[in-house]
N, C-alpha and C positions, 0 to 999 in steps of 0.2 A: 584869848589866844596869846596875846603880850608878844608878839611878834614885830620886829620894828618895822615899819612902813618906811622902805627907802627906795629913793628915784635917783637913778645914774646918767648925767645929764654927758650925752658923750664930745668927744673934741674930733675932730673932723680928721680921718687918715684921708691923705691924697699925693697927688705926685711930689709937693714938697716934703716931705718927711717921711713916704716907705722907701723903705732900704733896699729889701731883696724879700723873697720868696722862691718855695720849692716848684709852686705850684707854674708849668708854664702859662703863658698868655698866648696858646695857637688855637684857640676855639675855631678861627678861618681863617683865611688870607686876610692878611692887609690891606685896606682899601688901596686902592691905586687910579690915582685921575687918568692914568693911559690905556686903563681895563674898560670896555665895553661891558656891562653887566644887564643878563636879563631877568625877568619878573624871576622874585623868587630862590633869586642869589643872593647867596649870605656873604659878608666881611666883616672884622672888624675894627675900630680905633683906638687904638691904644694911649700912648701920651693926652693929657687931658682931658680921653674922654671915658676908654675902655671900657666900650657898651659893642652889641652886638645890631647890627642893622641890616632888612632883608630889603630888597629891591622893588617898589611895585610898578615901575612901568618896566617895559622895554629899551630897548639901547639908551641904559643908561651911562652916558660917558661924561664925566667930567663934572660931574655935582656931590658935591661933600654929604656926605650922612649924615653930618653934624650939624648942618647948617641946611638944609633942603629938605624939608618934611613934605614936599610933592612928589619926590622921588626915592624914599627911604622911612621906612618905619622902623623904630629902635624896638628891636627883642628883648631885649635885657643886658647885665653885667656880664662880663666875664668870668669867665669860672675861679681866675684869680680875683678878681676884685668883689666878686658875687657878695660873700659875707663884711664887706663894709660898705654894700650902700644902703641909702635909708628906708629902704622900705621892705616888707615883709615877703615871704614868697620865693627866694631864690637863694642858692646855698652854693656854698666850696664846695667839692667836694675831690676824692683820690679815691683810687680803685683797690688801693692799699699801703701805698708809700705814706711814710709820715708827712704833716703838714708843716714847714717850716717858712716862718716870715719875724720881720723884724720893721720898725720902726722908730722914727723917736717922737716922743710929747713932753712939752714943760708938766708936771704938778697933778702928772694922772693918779689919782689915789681909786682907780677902782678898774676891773676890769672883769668882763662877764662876756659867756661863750652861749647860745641860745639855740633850739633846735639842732642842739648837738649829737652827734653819734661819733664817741670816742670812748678809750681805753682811760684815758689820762693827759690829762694838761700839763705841762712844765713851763712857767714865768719865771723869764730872768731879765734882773735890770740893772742896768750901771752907769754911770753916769761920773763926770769929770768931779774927783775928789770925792766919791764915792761908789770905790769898784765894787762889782759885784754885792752891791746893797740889798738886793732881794733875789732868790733862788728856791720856790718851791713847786715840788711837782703834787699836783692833785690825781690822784685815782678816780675813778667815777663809780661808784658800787651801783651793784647788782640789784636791782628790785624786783616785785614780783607781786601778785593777788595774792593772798595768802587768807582764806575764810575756814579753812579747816586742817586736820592733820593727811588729806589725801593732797592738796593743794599743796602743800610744806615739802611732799615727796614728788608732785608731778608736775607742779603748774611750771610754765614757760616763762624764765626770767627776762628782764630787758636793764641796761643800763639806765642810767638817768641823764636828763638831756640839756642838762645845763648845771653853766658853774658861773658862779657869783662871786667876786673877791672883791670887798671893801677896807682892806687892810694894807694895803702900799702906802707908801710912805710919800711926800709930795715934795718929789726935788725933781727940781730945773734940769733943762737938757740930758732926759735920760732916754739911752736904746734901750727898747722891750725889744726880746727876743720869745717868739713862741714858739711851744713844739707840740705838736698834738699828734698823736700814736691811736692804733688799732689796733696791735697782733699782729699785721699786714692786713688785715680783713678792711675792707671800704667804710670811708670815713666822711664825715661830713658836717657844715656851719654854716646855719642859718645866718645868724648875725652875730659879729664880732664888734665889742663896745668897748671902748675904754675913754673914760672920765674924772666925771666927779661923781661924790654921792651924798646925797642929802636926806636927813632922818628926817620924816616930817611928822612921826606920832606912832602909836601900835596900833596893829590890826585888830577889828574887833570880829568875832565871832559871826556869825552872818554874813560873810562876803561870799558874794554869788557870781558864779563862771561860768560860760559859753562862749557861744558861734554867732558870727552875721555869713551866712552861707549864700552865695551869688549863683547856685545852680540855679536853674532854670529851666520850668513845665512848657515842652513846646507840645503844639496840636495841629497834626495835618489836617488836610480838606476835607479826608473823612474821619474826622474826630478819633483817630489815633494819637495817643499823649505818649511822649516822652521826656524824661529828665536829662538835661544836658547838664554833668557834672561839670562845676567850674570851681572855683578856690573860695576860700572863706577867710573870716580875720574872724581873732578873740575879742572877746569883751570880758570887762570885770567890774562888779559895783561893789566898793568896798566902803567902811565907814570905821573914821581913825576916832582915836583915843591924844588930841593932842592940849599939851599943858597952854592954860592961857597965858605965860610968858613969853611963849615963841608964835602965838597961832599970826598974830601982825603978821613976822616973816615968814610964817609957812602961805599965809594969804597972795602973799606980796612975793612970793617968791613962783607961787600959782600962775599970776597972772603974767610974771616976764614969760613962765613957759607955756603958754598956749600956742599950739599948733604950731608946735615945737617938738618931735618925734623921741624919746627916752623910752629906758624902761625903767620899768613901773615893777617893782619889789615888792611883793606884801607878803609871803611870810618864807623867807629865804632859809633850804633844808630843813623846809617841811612843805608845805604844798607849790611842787611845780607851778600845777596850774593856774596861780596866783604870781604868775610871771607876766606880762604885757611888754612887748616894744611897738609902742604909739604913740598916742597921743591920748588928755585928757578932750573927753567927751563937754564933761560938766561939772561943778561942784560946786558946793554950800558947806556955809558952817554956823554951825546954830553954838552960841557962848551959852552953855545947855548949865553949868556949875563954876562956885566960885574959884574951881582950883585949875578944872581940864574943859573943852570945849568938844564937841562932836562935828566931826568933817565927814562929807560923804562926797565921794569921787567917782564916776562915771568915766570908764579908759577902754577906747576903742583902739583894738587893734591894728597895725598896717600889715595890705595882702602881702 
C-alpha cells in the first residue's frame, strides 16, 4: 500500500482560545438557580461547560447541572461545541448557513474535519509577523460505486467525508479561521482536530475494518425478540512497515499515548475507512528484519 501511517495528536479548543462562531449556542435556556425545573426539562451551560442537561427529579430549584448528578443528567455538547469534544457520536451541524469559527493555537501543523458533510473547507491562518501565512480552500469530490458502465451513468454519488491536512507550517500564536460551505444545503462535523501529526511507518496491505455495535436483542414474557438499535464505534487492525531507526520512538511515543483519544490515519486519500478518532486498543512490534520492523496496532473507536 506505502501509505503513511500518521496519528494527529490534537491540542485542546476551549474557552481560552475560541474566538467566535457562526454557529449560535441557544440549543435551551440557560440554566438559572431562580428557575423551578421539572423531570424532563432541558438547559444548558455554557461558559466552561457547554453541555446540555435534562432534569430527573422534580422541583428542581437551585442545584447546578454541573456539579449535581442527583439532579441532572448531561445529554451531550452543544451544537456549537459538538465537533470539539472528545468523543465520537455527536456533530455541528446548520440547516444550510455556512460554518464559521475561529481560534488560535501555538505550532498546529495539522488539522482534519471527520464525519463530514461539506462542499468545501477554507483554512486560513495568521499570525503576529506572519500575516496571512496559510490560505487554502479544499473541495471535497464526488464519489461513487462505480462496478460497471450502467453504474458510471446511474449510480448515486456522495461527497467524501473527511479532510486531513498535515501541511501547516508551525508558528506560535496563530488565529485559524475556518469556513465550511454546502450550496446552502445542510451541513455537518463530527469531529474537528487540530494538532500535531506524527509518521510512525506505512500501511501495509491487510488492514481490516469494522463496527463494535451496542444494539441490543430484547425478549418479552412471551418470547418476542426485538433489536433495539443503539450507536456503534469503528475498529481497525492495521500492521506498519516501520524502519528500525525510529521504531524506539515510534514505541515510546506509543506508550505516552495510551488512552489518549487521536486520530489514527492509515492511508489518507485513499481509503476513508482506515480513518479512526480513538484510542489504540493494543500493539506489538516484532523487529521482524535488519532494516524495517513490523508493528501491529489494534484502534478502537469512541461512540
Amino acid at each position: 500500500m506505502a501509505k503513511p501511517f500518521t496519528v494527529i495528536i490534537p491540542k485542546k479548543i476551549d474557552d481560552s482560545n475560541f474566538i467566535t462562531s457562526t454557529l449560535p449556542e441557544t440549543d435551551h435556556a440557560e440554566w438559572s438557580l431562580a428557575t423551578t425545573y421539572n423531570i424532563g426539562d432541558r438547559v444548558i451551560l455554557t461558559t466552561g461547560y457547554h453541555k446540555i442537561y435534562e432534569s430527573i427529579v422534580g422541583s428542581n430549584l437551585n442545584h447546578n447541572p454541573g456539579t449535581s448528578s442527583t439532579h441532572w443528567v448531561e445529554v451531550g455538547p452543544t451544537n456549537r461545541w459538538a465537533a470539539f469534544d472528545t468523543s465520537g457520536g455527536t456533530y455541528s451541524y446548520s440547516s444550510g448557513a455556512n460554518i464559521v469559527f475561529s481560534f488560535t493555537m501555538d505550532r498546529a501543523t495539522s488539522i482534519a474535519l471527520v464525519e463530514l458533510t461539506a462542499r468545501s473547507v477554507r483554512i486560513q491562518a495568521t499570525a503576529p509577523g506572519y500575516p496571512n501565512y496559510y490560505d487554502q480552500t479544499y473541495n471535497l469530490g464526488d464519489r461513487a460505486v462505480i462496478n460497471n458502465w450502467y453504474d458510471y451513468f446511474t449510480a448515486d454519488s456522495f461527497l467524501a467525508t473527511e479532510l486531513i491536512i498535515t501541511d501547516i507550517p508551525a508558528i506560535p500564536a496563530t488565529t485559524f479561521t475556518i469556513t465550511i460551505e454546502n450550496n446552502s444545503n445542510p451541513l455537518q462535523v463530527g469531529n474537528f482536530i487540530a494538532g500535531t501529526n506524527i509518521e510512525m511507518g506505512n500501511t501495509k496491505y491487510g488492514a481490516k475494518i469494522g463496527i463494535i455495535d451496542y444494539s441490543k436483542k430484547e425478549v418479552n414474557e412471551f418470547g418476542k425478540a426485538t433489536i433495539v438499535k443503539r450507536t456503534f464505534s469503528k475498529k481497525m487492525d492495521v500492521t506498519l512497515d516501520v524502519d528500525n531507526g525510529i521504531i524506539d520512538s515510534v514505541a515510546a511515543r506509543l506508550n505516552y499515548l495510551r488512552s489518549t483519544p487521536c486520530l489514527w490515519v492509515g492511508a489518507n486519500g485513499a481509503f476513508e475507512s482506515l480513518t479512526v478518532y480513538g484510542f489504540y486498543r493494543d500493539y506489538s512490534v516484532e523487529i521482524a528484519y535488519p532494516t524495517h520492523s513490523i508493528c501491529s496496532l489494534q484502534i478502537e473507536g469512541l461512540v
